[in-house]
VOMARMAR-481185 format. One line per field, with one value per residue: residue number from 1; residue in three letters; x, y, z of N, C-alpha, C, O in turn. Coordinates in steps of 0.02 Angstrom, whole numbers, plus 50000, padded with zeros to 5 digits. Layout:
% residues N
n c(NUM;...)
res c(ALA;...)
nc1 c(X;...)
nc2 c(Y;...)
nc3 c(Z;...)
cac1 c(X;...)
cac2 c(Y;...)
cac3 c(Z;...)
cc1 c(X;...)
cc2 c(Y;...)
cc3 c(Z;...)
oc1 c(X;...)
oc2 c(Y;...)
oc3 c(Z;...)
This chain:
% residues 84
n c(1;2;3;4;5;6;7;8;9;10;11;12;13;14;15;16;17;18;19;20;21;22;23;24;25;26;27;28;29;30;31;32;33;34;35;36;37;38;39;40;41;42;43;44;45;46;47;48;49;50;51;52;53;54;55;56;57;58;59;60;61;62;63;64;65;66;67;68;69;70;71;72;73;74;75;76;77;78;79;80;81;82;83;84)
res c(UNK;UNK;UNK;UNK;UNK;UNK;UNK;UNK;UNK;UNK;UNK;UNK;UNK;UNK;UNK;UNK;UNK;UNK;UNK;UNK;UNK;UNK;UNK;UNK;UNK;UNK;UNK;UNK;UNK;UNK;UNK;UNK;UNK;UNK;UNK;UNK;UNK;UNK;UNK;UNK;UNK;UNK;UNK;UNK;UNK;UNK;UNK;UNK;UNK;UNK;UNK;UNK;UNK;UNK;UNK;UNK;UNK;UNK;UNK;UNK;UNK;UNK;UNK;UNK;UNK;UNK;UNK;UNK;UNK;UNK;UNK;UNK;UNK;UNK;UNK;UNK;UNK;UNK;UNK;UNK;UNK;UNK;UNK;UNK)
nc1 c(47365;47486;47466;47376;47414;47543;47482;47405;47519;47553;47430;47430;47570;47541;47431;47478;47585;47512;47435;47549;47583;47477;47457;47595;47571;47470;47510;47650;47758;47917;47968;47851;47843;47977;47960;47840;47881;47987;47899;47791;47931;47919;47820;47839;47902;47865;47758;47856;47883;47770;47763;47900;47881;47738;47714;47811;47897;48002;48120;48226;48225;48266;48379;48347;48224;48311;48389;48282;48206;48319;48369;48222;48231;48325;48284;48217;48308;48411;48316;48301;48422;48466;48386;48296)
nc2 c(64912;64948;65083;65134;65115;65194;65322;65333;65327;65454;65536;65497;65550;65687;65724;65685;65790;65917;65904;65889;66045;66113;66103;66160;66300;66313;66277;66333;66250;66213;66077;66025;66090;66065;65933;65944;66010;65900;65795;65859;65876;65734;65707;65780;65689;65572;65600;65600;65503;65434;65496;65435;65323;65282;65406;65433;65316;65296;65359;65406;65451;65421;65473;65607;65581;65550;65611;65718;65665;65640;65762;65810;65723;65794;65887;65877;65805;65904;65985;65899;65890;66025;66131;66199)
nc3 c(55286;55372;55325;55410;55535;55532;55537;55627;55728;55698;55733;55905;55930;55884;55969;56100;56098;56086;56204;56301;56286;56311;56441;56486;56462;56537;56690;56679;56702;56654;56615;56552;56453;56377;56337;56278;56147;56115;56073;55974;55875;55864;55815;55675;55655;55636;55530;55432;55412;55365;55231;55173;55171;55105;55009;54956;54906;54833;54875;54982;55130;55249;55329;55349;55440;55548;55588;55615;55729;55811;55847;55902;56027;56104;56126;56235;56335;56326;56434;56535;56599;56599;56646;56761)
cac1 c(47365;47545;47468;47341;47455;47580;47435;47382;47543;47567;47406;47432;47613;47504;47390;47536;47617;47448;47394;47594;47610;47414;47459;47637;47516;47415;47559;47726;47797;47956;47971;47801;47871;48022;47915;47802;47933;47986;47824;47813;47975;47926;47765;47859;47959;47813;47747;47904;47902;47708;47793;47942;47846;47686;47696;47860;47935;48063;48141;48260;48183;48272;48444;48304;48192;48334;48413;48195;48205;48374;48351;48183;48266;48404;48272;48185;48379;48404;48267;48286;48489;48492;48321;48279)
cac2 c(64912;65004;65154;65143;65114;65238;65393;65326;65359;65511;65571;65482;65595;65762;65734;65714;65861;65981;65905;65941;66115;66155;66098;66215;66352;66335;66287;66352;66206;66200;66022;66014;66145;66029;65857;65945;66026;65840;65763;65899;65846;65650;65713;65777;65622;65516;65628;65609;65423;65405;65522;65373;65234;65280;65450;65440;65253;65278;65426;65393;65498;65400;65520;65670;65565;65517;65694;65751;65626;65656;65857;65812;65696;65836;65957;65821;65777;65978;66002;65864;65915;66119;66158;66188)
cac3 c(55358;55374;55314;55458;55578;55528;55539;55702;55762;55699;55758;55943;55950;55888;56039;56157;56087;56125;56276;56355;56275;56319;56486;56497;56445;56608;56741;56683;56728;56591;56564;56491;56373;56324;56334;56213;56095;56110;56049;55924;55828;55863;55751;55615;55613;55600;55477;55373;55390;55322;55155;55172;55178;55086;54969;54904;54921;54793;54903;55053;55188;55310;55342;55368;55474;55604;55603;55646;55773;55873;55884;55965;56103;56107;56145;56284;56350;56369;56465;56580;56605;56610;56637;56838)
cc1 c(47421;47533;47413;47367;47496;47529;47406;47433;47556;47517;47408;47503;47609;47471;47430;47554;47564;47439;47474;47588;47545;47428;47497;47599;47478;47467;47636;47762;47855;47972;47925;47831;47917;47995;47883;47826;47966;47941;47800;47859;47967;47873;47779;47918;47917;47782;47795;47942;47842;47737;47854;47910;47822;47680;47725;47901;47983;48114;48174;48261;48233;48344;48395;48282;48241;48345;48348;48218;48266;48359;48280;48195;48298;48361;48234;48262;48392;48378;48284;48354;48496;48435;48284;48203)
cc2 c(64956;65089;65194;65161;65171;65309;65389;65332;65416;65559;65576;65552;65656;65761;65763;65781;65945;65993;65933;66004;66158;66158;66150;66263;66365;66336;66320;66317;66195;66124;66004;66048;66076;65970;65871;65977;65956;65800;65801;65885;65769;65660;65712;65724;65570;65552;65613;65510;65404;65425;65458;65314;65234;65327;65422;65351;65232;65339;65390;65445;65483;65453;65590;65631;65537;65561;65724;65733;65627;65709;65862;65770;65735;65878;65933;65814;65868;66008;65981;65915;65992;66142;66154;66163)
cc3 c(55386;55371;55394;55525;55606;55561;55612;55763;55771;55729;55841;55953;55939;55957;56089;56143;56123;56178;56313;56331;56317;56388;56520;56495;56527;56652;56734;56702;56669;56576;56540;56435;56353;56326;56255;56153;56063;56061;55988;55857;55802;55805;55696;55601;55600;55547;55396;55369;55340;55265;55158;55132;55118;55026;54924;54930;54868;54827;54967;55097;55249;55361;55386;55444;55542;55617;55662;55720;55845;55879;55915;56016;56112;56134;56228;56334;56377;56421;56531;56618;56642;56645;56746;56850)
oc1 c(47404;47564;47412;47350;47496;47549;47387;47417;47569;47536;47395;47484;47650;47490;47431;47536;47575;47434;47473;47588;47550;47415;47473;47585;47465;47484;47672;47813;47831;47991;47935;47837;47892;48039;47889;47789;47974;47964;47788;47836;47990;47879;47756;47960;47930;47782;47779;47988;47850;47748;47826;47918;47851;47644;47703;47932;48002;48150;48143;48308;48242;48345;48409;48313;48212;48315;48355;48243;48257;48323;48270;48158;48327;48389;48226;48243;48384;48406;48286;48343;48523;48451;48256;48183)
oc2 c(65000;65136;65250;65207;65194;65340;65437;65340;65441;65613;65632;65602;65694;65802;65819;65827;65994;66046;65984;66036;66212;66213;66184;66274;66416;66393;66330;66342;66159;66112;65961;66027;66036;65940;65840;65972;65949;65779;65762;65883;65743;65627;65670;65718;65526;65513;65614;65477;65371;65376;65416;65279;65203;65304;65395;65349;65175;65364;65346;65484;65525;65458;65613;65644;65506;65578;65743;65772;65618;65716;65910;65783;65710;65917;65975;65826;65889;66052;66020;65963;66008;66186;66108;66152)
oc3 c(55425;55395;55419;55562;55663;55611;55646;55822;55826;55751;55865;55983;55964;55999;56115;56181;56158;56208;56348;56384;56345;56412;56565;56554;56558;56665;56783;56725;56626;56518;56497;56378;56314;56296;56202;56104;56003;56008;55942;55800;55751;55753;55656;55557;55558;55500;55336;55345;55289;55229;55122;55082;55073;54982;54874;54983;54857;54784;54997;55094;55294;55422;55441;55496;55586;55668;55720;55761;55906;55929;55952;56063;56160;56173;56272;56391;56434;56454;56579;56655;56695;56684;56776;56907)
């Protein structure tokens, strides 16, 4: 059930990621850009939790997977901050 779970988030935070970037794409609006650069990194951190959890579960992923995870709030947090 975990593994279900896990892939259903990761595919739920691919969606997000498309639908803001596809969206930046049409309006130029830049915090879709950093929302979906955001959503983007949140992917490959759920990505690199299912390999955690599920591939490799003798492997400590978890040092990577927080690092993933802050530099896409960092790039979400930029955005909001600098970004007119």
């Amino acid at each position: 059930m975990a593994a279900v779970i896990y892939t259903l988030c990761t595919l739920t935070s691919l969606l997000c990621a498309v639908l803001l970037l596809r969206s930046y794409l049409k309006s130029k609006y830049r915090l879709l850009y950093w929302a979906g650069l955001c959503f983007a990194g949140l992917t490959l951190n759920n990505m690199l939790l299912v390999a955690d959890k599920l591939l490799f579960p003798n492997w400590d992923l978890f040092p990577l997977r927080v690092t993933v995870g802050f530099l896409a709030l960092c790039f979400f947090l930029y955005g909001l901050i600098f970004d007119e």
